[in-house]
C-alpha positions as CSV (number, residue, x, y, z in Angstrom):
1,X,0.0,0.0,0.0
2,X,1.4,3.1,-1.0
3,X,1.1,6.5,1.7
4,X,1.0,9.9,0.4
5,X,3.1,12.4,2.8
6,X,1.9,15.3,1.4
7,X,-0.5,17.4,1.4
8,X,-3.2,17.2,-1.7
9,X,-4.0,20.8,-3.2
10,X,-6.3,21.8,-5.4
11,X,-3.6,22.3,-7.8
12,X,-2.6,18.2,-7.5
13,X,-6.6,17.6,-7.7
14,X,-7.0,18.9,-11.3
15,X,-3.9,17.8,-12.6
16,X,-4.8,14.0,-11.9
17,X,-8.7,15.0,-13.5
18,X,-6.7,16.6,-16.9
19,X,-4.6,13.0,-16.4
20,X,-7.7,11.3,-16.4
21,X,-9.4,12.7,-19.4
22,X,-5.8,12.4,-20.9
23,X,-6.1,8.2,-20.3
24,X,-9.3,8.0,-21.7
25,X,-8.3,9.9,-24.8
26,X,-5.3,7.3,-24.9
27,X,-2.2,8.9,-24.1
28,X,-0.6,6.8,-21.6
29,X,2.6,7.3,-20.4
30,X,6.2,5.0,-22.0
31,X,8.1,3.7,-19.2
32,X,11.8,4.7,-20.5
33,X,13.4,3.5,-17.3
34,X,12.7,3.2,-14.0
35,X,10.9,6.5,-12.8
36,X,11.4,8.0,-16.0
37,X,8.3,8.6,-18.6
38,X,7.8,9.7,-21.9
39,X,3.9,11.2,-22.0
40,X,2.5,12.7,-25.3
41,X,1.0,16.0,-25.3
42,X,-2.7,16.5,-24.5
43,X,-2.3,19.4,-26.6
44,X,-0.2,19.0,-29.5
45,X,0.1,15.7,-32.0
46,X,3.6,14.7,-32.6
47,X,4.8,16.4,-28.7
48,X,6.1,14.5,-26.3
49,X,7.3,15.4,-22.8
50,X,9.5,13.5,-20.1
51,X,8.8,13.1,-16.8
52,X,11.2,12.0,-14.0
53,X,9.2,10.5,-10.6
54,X,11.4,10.8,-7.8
55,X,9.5,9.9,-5.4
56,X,5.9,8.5,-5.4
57,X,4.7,9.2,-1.9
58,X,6.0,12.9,-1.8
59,X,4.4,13.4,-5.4
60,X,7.8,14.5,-6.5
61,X,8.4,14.2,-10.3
62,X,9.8,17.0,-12.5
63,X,8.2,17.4,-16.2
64,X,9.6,18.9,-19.4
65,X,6.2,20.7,-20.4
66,X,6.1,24.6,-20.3
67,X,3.8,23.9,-16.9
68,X,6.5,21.5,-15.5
69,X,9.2,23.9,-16.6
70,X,9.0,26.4,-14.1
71,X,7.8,24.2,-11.3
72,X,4.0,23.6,-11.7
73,X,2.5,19.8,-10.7
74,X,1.2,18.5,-14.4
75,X,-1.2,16.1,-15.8
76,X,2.0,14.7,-17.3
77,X,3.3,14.4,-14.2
78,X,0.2,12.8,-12.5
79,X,0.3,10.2,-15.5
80,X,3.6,9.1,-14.8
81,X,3.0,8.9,-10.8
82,X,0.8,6.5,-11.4
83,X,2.3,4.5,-13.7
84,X,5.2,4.7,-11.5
85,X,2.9,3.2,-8.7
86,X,1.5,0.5,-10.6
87,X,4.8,-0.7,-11.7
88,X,6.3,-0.8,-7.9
89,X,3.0,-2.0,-6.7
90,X,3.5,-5.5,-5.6
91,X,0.6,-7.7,-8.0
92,X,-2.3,-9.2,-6.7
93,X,-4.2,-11.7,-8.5
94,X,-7.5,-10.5,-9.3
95,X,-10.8,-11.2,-7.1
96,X,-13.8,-12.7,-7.9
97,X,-17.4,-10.3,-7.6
98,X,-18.1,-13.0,-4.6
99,X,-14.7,-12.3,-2.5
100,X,-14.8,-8.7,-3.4
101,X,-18.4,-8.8,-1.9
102,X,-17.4,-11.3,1.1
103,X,-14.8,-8.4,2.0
104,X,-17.0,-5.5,1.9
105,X,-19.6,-7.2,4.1
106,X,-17.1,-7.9,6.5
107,X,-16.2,-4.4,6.2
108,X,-19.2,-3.4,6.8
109,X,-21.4,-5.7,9.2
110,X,-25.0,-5.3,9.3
């Protein structure tokens, strides 16, 4: 389980909703090597930017877009956190609808 130290602005809030809307458009993030991403431009075809992620749990990463430049959290740099913390998640096998139920009623007792 991963535990964010720092505190979450409004600033970190939007970035991961532009993120978000970036995924479902499909630009994902390339894993170039460990903590460092390549993450195409939301903006412009053809425009990539690089992201290094530093460290996960401080939400430190530094980004090559104009934002990132002079020190702004991006969407680019909320893509590649979370790539970065899928890839040094350790991997569960997936549950079925009844365990995932079985949990949340014991959870949640009646």
């Amino acid at each position: 389980m991963l535990k964010i130290t720092t505190p979450i602005t409004p600033t970190h809030v939007r970035a991961v909703e532009r993120a978000a809307e970036m995924l479902r458009a499909g630009h994902a993030p390339r894993l170039l090597a460990r903590g460092l991403y390549e993450v195409p431009s939301g903006t412009f075809a053809d425009v990539a930017y690089r992201v290094e992620v530093r460290n996960v749990s401080t939400l430190a990463a530094t980004c090559t877009c104009p934002a990132g430049g002079v020190g702004k959290f991006c969407k680019h740099q909320a893509l590649a956190i979370c790539a970065e913390t899928r890839r040094v998640s350790p991997k569960r096998p997936a549950r079925t609808a009844a365990e995932v139920a079985a949990a949340v009623a014991k959870m949640f007792p009646r």
